[in-house]
N, C-alpha and C positions, 0 to 999 in steps of 0.2 A: 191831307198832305200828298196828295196827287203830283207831286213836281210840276212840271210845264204842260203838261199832258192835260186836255179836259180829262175830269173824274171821270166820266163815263167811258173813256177812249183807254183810260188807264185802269181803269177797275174792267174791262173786258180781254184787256192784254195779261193780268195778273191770272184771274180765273183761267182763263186758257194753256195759260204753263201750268197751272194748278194740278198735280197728281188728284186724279178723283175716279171712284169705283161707278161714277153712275153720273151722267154730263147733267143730268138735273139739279146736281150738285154742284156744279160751277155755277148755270144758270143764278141759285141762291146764293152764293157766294160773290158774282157782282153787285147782284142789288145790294147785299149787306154793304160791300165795300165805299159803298156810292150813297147811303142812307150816311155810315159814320165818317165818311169823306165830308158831309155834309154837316154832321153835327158832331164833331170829334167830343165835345166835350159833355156829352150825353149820354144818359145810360139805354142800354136796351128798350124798353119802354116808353121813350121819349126820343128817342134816333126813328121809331119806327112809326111810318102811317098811321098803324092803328094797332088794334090788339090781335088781331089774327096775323100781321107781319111780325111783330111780337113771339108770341108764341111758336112760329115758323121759326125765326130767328135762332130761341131755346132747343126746338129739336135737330138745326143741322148742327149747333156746335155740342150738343147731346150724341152725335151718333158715330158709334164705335168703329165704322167703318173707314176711320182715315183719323189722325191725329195730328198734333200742334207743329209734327215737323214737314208734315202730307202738306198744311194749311201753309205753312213759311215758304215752301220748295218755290210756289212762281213768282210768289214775293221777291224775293233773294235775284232768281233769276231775270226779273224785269230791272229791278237795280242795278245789278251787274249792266244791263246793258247802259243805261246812265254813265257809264263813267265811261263807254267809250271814247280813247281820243283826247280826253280832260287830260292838263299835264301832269294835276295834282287832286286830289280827295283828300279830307279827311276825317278821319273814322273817331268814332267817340265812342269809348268804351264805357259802360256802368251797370252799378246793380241795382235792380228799383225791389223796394219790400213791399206787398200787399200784403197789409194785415184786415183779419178777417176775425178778430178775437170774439166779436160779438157773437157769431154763429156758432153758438155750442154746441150744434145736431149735426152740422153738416162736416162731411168723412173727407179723408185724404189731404187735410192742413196738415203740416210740419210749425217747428219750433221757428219764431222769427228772432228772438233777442235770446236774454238770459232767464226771463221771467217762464215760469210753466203756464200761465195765462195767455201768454201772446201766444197765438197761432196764428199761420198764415200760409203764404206764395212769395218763393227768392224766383226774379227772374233778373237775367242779364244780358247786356243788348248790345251789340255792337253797328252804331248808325253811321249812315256815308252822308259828308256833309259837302257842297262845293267848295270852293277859297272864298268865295262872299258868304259863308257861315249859310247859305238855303241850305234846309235837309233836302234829301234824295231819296232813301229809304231804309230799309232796314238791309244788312248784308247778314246778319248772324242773332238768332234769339235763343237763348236756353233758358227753361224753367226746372225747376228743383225742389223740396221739402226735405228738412231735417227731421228726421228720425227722432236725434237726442237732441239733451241743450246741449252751445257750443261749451267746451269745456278747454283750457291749457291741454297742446299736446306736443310732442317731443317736434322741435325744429328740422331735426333730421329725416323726417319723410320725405320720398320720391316727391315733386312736384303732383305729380298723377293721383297720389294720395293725399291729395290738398282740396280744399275749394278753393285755393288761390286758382287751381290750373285753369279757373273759367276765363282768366286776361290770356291766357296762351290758346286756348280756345278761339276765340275772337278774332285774334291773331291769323289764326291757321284759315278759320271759317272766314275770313277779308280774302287772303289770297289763292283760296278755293275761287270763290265768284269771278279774280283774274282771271282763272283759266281758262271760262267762257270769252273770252276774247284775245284774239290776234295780239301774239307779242308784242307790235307794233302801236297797237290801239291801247294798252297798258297804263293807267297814269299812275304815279309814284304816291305810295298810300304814308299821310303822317298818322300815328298812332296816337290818339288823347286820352290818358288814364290820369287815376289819383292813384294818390300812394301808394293804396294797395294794388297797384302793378307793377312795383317798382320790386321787379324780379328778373333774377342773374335770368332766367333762362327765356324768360317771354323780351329781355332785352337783347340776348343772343338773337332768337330768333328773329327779330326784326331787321339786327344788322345782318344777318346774312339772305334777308331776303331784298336787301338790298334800298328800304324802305327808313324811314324816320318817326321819332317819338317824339313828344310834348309829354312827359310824365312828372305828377307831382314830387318830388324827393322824399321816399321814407328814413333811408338812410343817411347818417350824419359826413359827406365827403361831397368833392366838387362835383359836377357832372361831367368835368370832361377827365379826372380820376374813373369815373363808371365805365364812360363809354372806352377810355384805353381798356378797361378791365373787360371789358366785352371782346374787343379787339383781340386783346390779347389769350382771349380763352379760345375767340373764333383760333385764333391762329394756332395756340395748344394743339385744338383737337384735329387739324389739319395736318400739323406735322405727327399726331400719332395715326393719322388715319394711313398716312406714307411711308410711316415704319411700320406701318402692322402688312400693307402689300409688299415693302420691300422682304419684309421676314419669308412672307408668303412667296415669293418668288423665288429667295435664299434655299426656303426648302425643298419647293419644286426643282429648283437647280442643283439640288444634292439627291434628291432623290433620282431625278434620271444620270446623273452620276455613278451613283450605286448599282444603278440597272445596269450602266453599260459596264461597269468594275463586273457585274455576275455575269453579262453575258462574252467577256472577255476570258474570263477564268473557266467557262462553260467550253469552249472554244478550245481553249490552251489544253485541258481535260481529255477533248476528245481528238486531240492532234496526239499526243501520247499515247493514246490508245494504240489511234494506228498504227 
C-alpha cells in the first residue's frame, strides 16, 4: 500500500523519517517495507527471499532498541505529507483483535473476549483514506493487552479511564499529523467510527476542531439532536471559560483597589502625623 509512490521511493522516504539508534537499522527497515509492500498478505517467512532475510527480519523487530511507536513516527509522518493541499481526507477509525490462543508459552498476551482461554493483541488504527476511498496510510496505531477480563464497570468514569478513550486518541493523533503542515495546505479531516465512538466528548472534540464525522449511532436520538447537544456543550463551556476570566479580572480589579484604598489611608496616616 505504497500510495502513488514506487514501493522503493516510498519505503526509502519512510525509513528516513524513521527515529533509529543506528541507520543500519533504517537500511533493514526498507527492505522489510518493500518485501511486504510486495506480499502484504504473507507471513514472515514467505514475504522473505529466503531464510537468512527471515531470520534478519525476527531480529530487527526483536530488538529492544526502539519500539512500535519509534517504528510508526516516519510512517505517520510521510502520510501527513499525502494529505497536503487535498480539500478533504477521511480517517477510519477501528479496533482490530489478534488472537493468539493457540500459543500457550508465549508471554505478554492479554485477555481478548470474556473467555479466560482467549489471549491475544487489541490494536487500533486510525487510517487516512482519499474521497475516492484509496488508502494513504496510517496517521495513528496503538496497541494494548488487558490485564483482566472485561467485566461491567460504573458508566461514570473520566473518559481517560476508559478504553473507549482510544476514538479520542485517533482523533487528537489525525490532527497532530496536521500540524506538520502549513495552515494553508490543511485538508478538512471526516471522521469514520462505529458505535463505539459515538461519544459526547470525541464528538465535542471534532466539532471544535472544526472537522466532520460519519459515526454509527449508539445512542437511541436524531443526529442532528446529537450534534445541537455537541453545539451546545461546545458553547457551555465557552461561556464558562468567559465567566471564569471575567471573575478573574473582577478580582484582579478589587484587588488593586484595595491596594490603592491602603495606600491612600497609608498616606492620610502620615499627613497627620505631620
Amino acid at each position: 500500500m505504497a500510495t502513488s509512490l514506487p514501493t522503493t521511493l516510498w519505503a526509502a522516504q519512510v525509513a528516513a523519517a524513521t527515529r533509529s539508534p543506528d541507520v543500519r537499522l533504517n537500511t533493514r527497515m526498507q527492505q522489510l517495507l518493500v518485501h511486504f509492500d510486495n506480499k502484504p498478505r504473507d507471513a514472515i517467512p514467505q514475504a522473505m527471499n529466503d531464510a537468512h532475510q527471515a531470520e534478519a527480519s525476527y531480529r530487527f523487530l526483536a530488538n529492544d532498541r526502539f519500539d512500535a511507536d519509534d517504528l510508526l513516527a516516519g510512517l505517520k509522518t510521510v502520510t501527513a505529507q499525502t494529505l497536503r493541499c487535498q480539500s478533504v481526507v477521511y480517517v477510519a477509525h477501528d479496533t482490530t483483535t489478534f488472537s493468539y490462543s493457540s500459543l500457550k508459552h508465549t508471554t505478554g498476551l492479554g485477555y481478548i473476549s470474556d473467555s479466560e482461554t482467549a489471549r491475544g493483541i487489541l490494536c487500533h488504527s486510525s487510517l487516512a483514506l482519499r474521497s475516492n476511498g484509496v488508502a494513504l496510510h496510517l496517521l495513528h496505531q496503538h496497541y494494548w493487552v488487558r490485564d483482566e477480563l472485561p467485566v461491567p464497570r460504573p458508566q461514570q468514569r473520566p473518559l481517560e479511564d476508559k478504553e473507549s478513550v482510544k476514538w479520542l486518541q485517533g482523533v487528537e493523533a489525525a490532527e497532530a499529523a496536521l500540524a506538520e503542515l502549513a495552515e494553508s495546505e490543511r485538508p478538512r479531516l471526516i471522521h469514520l467510527m462505529d458505535r463505539e465512538g459515538d461519544i459526547y466528548e470525541v464528538l465535542d472534540k471534532i466539532v471544535s476542531l472544526g472537522h466532520g464525522a460519519i459515526i454509527r449511532r449508539y445512542q437511541e436520538c436524531l443526529a442532528s439532536q446529537r450534534v445541537s447537544f455537541v453545539h451546545r456543550l461546545a458553547a457551555t463551556r465557552q461561556r464558562s471559560a468567559v465567566a471564569r476570566a471575567s471573575g478573574a479580572r473582577s478580582r484582579a480589579s478589587g484587588a488593586r483597589s484595595r491596594a490603592s484604598g491602603a495606600r491612600s489611608r497609608a498616606s492620610g496616616a502620615r499627613s497627620r502625623r505631620s
